[in-house]
C-alpha positions in Angstrom: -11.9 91.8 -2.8 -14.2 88.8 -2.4 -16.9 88.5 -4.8 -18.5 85.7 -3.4 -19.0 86.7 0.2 -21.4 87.4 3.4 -23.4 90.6 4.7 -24.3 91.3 8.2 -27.1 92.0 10.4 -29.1 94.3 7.5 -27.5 94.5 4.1 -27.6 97.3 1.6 -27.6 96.7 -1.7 -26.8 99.7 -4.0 -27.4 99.5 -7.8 -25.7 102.4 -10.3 -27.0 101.8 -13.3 -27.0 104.6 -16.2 -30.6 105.7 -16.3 -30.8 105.1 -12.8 -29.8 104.5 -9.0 -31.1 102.5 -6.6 -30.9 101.6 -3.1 -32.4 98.6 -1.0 -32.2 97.6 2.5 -33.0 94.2 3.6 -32.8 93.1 7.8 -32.2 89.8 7.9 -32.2 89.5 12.1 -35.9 88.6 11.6 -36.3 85.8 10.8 -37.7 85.9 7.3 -35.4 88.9 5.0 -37.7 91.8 5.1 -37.5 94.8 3.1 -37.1 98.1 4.9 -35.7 100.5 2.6 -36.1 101.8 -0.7 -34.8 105.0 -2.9 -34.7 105.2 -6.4 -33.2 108.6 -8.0 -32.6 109.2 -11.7 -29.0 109.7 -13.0 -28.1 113.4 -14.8 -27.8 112.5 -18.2 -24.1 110.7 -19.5 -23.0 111.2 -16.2 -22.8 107.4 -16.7 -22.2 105.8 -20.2 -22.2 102.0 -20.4 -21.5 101.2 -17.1 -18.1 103.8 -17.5 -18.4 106.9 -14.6 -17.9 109.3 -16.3 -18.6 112.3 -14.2 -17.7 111.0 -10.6 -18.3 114.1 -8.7 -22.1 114.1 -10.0 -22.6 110.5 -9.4 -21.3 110.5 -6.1 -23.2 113.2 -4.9 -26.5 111.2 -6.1 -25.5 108.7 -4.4 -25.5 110.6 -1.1 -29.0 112.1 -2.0 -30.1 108.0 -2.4 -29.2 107.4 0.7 -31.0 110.7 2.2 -33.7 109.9 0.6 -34.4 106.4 2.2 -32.8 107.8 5.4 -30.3 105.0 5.6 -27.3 106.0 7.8 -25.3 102.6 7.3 -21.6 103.0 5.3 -21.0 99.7 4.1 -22.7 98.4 1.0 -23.3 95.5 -1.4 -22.5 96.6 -5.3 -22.1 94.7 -8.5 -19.7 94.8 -11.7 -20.6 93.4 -14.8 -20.6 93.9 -18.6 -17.4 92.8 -21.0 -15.0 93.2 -18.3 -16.7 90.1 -16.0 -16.0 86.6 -17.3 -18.5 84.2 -16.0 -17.8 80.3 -17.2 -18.2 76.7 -15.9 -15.6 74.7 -15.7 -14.4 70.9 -15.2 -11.5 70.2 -12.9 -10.4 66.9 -11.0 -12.5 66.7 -7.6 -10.4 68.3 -4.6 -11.8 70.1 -1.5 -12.6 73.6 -2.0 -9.4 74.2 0.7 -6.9 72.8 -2.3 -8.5 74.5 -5.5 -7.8 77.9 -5.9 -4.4 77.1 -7.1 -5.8 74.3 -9.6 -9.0 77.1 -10.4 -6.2 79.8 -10.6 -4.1 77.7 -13.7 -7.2 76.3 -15.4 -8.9 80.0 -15.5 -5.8 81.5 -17.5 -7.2 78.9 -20.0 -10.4 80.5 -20.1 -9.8 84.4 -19.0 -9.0 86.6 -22.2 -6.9 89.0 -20.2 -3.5 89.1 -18.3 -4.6 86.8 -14.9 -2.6 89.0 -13.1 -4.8 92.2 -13.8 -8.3 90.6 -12.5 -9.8 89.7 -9.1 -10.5 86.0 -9.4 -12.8 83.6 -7.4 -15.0 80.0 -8.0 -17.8 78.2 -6.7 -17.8 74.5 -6.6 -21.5 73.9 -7.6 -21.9 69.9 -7.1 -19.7 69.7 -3.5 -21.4 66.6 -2.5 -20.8 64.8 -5.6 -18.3 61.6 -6.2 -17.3 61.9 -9.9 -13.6 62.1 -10.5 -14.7 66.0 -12.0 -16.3 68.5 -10.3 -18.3 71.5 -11.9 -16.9 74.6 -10.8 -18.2 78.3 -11.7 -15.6 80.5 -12.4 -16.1 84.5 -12.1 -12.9 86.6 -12.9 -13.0 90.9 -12.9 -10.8 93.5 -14.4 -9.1 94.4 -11.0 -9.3 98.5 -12.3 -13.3 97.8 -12.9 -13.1 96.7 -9.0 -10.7 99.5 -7.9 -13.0 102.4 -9.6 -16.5 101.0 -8.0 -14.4 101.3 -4.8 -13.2 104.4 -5.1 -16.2 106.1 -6.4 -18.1 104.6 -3.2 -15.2 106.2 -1.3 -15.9 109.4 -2.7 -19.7 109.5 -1.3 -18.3 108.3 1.7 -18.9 104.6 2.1 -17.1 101.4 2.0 -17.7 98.0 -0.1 -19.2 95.5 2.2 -19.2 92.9 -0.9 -18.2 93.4 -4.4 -20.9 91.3 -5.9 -21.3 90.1 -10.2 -24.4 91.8 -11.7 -25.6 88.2 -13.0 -24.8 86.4 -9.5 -26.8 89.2 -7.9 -29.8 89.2 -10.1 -30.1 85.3 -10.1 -30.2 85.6 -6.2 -33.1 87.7 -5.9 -34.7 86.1 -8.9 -34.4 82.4 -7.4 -35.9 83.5 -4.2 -38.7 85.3 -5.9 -39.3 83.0 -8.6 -38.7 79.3 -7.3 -40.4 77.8 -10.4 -37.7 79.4 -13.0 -35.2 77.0 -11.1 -36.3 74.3 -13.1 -35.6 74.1 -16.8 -33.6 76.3 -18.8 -34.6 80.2 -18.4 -34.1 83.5 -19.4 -33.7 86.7 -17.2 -33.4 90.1 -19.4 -32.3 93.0 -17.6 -33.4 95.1 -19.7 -31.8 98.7 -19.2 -31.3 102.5 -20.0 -28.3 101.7 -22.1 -27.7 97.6 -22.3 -29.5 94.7 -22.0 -28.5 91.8 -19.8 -29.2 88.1 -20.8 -28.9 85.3 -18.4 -29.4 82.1 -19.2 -30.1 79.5 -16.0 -30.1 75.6 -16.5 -31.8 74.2 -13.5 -31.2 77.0 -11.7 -27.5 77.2 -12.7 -26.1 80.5 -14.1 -24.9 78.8 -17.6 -24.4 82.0 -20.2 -24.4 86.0 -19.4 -24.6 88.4 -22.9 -25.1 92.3 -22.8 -27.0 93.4 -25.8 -26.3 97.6 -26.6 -30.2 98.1 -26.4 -32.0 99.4 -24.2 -34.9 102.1 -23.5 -32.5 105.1 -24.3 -32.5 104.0 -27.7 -36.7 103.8 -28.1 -36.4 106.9 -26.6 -34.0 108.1 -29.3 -36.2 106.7 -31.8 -39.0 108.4 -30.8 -37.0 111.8 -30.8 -35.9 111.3 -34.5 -38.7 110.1 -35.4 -41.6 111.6 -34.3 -39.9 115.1 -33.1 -41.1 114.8 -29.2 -38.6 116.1 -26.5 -36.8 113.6 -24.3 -39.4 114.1 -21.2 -42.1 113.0 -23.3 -40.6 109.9 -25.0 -39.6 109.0 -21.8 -43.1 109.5 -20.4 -44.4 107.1 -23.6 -41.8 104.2 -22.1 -43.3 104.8 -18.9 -47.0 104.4 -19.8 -49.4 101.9 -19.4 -51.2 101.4 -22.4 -49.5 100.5 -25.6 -49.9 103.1 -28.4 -49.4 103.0 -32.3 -47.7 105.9 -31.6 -44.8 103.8 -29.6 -45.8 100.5 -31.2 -43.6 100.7 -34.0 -40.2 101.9 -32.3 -41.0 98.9 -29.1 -41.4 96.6 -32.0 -38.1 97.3 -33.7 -35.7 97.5 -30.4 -37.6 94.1 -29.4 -36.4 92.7 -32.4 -32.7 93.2 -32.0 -33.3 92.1 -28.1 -35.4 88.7 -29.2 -32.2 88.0 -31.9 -30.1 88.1 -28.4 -31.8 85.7 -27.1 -32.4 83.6 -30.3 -28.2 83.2 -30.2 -27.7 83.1 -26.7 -29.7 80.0 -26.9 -28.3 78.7 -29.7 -24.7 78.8 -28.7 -25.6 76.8 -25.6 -26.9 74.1 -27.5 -24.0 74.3 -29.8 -21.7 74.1 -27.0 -23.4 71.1 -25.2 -26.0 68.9 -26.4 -26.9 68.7 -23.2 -28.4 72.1 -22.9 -32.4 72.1 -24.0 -34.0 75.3 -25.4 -34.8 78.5 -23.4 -38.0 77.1 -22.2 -39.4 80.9 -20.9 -38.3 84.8 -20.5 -38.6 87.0 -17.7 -38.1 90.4 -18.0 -36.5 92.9 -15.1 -34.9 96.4 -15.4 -37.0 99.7 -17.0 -37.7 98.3 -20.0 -39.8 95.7 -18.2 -42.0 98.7 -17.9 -42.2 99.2 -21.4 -45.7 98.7 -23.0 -45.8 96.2 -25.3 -42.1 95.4 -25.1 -43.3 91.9 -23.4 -46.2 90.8 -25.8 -43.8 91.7 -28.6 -41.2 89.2 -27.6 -43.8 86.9 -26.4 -44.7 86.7 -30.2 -41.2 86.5 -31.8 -39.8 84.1 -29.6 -42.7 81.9 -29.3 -41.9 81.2 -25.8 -44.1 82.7 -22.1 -42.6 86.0 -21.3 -43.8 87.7 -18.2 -42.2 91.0 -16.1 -40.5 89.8 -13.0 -41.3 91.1 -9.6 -38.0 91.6 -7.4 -40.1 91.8 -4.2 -43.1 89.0 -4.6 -42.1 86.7 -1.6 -40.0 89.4 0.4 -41.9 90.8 3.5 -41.9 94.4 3.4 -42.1 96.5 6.4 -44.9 99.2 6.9 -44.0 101.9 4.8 -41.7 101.6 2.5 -43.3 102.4 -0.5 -45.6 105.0 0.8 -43.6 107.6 -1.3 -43.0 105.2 -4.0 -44.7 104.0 -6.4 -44.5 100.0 -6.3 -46.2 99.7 -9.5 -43.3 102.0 -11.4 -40.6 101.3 -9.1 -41.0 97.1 -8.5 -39.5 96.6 -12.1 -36.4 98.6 -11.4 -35.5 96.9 -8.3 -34.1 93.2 -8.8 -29.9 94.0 -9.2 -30.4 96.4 -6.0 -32.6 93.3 -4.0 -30.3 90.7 -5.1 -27.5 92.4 -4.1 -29.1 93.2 -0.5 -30.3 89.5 0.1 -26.6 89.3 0.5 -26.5 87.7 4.5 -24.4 86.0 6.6 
């Protein structure tokens, strides 16, 4: 199962996450990729717990509804896997053609890969191919095989096949570096921030350099809010989903951004205690539902000292007529930069 590979004609890229799924479609026979489908459908609640299916049945039968919904027949999909069970790490080995390394890639990773080599879907990138040291930089990306085999067979269950097996922080760079050009340069930050984790990746010039999950997310403001301040689920999640910022939510935004600014704070300083090369997280965007958050951003805009700003997954996409006319772009956009990076997938 290639994780590094190629769409076709129009990609779809699916995203299960635990608060929520969502689907997009992107043609790419025009030119320009252009956005042409959309579908966003909340998740019953545990039916997924940190990333781990735990009701299939349920999930799969979302999934069909997603795809319903957006009135997309196509079978073949782009999804991502992620969290402990993905190791994401650059490498040095001696400079080869790509033809000759994944024997060399294949020995160096059990050097790097904390389980059994055996047990996990492996695959590299050379990321300086042109160059003419006698190293070459190669990104190395190794899966728990079962993690694979279980996103396959739940997609089997709703009746559709893996057109790629993409990594969550491969697929969010992608549609983050064609939507954001300017966070190429420099050393950045994109939080995913989700219904149960938070993802950190760190770029250097554009390069993926560090990956972190952090177990916070808006299920545990909401949580918060519950204890706290006695309010039922629906309206705690209503609060998250707000506009306006509220000394009501103020308090509970403020703690949770705490533990996700620490994150960052470490992530950043265990690159530069790996390489003093690496420079300082020089700005933050934010992506996922806690993007929508208020005051989530200004709050980590103050403790890390640093310009954070929400991310928009579909800026410089073209998006055919109608897509969002039964969607909300506003409360949808945040949610949608795993699914879009995942469908920019092309050959």
């Amino acid at each position: 199962m290639a994780l590094f590979g190629l769409g076709g004609k129009t990609t779809v890229g699916l995203d299960i996450g635990s608060g929520f799924l969502k689907l997009v479609a992107i043609d790419h026979g025009k030119g320009e990729p252009q956005l042409s489908g959309v579908s966003v459908t909340p998740v019953l609640a545990d039916a997924i717990v940190e990333g781990e299916i735990m009701d299939p049945g349920i999930v799969s039968d979302t999934i069909q509804g997603l795809f319903k919904t957006a009135g997309i027949k196509q079978k073949r999909v782009v999804v991502a896997v992620g969290g402990r069970d993905v190791i994401i790490k650059k490498i040095q080995v001696d400079r080869m053609k790509e033809s000759e390394a994944f024997d060399v890639v294949r020995w160096e990773a059990q050097q790097h890969v904390p389980f059994d080599i055996e047990a996990v879907e492996l695959d590299f990138q050379i990321l300086d191919p042109e160059g003419e040291g006698l190293q070459m930089d190669v990104l190395l990306v190794a899966a728990k095989r079962d993690l694979v085999e279980d996103k396959v067979q739940l997609l089997a269950q709703a009746g559709l096949e893996p057109e790629i097996v993409d990594v969550d922080a491969f697929a969010l760079h992608n549609a983050f570096g064609v939507n954001h050009p300017e966070a190429m340069r420099g050393v950045t930050a994109l939080l995913n921030i989700g219904h149960e984790l938070t993802n950190v990746n760190v770029l250097d010039q554009g390069i993926p350099l560090l990956t972190r999950d952090l177990t916070v997310g808006t299920r545990k403001i909401r949580e918060d809010l519950q204890r706290e301040r006695g309010v039922s689920a629906e309206d705690a999640d209503a609060m998250l989903k707000g506009f306006e910022r509220s000394p009501d939510l103020d308090p509970y935004v403020q703690g949770r951004g705490e533990e996700i600014a620490v994150g960052v704070e470490r992530a950043s300083a265990f690159l530069q205690s790996a390489s003093r090369e690496a420079g300082s997280i020089e700005r933050v965007y934010c992506c996922g539902g806690g993007a929508r958050v208020p005051g989530l951003t200004e709050i980590l805009n103050h403790r890390l000292n640093i310009p954070v700003e929400v991310a928009n997954p579909i800026q410089r996409l073209d998006v055919k007529d109608g897509v969002f006319d039964t969607v909300n772009l506003d409360d949808v956009a945040p949610l949608l930069m795993l699914a879009t990076g995942l469908a920019l997938r092309s050959a």
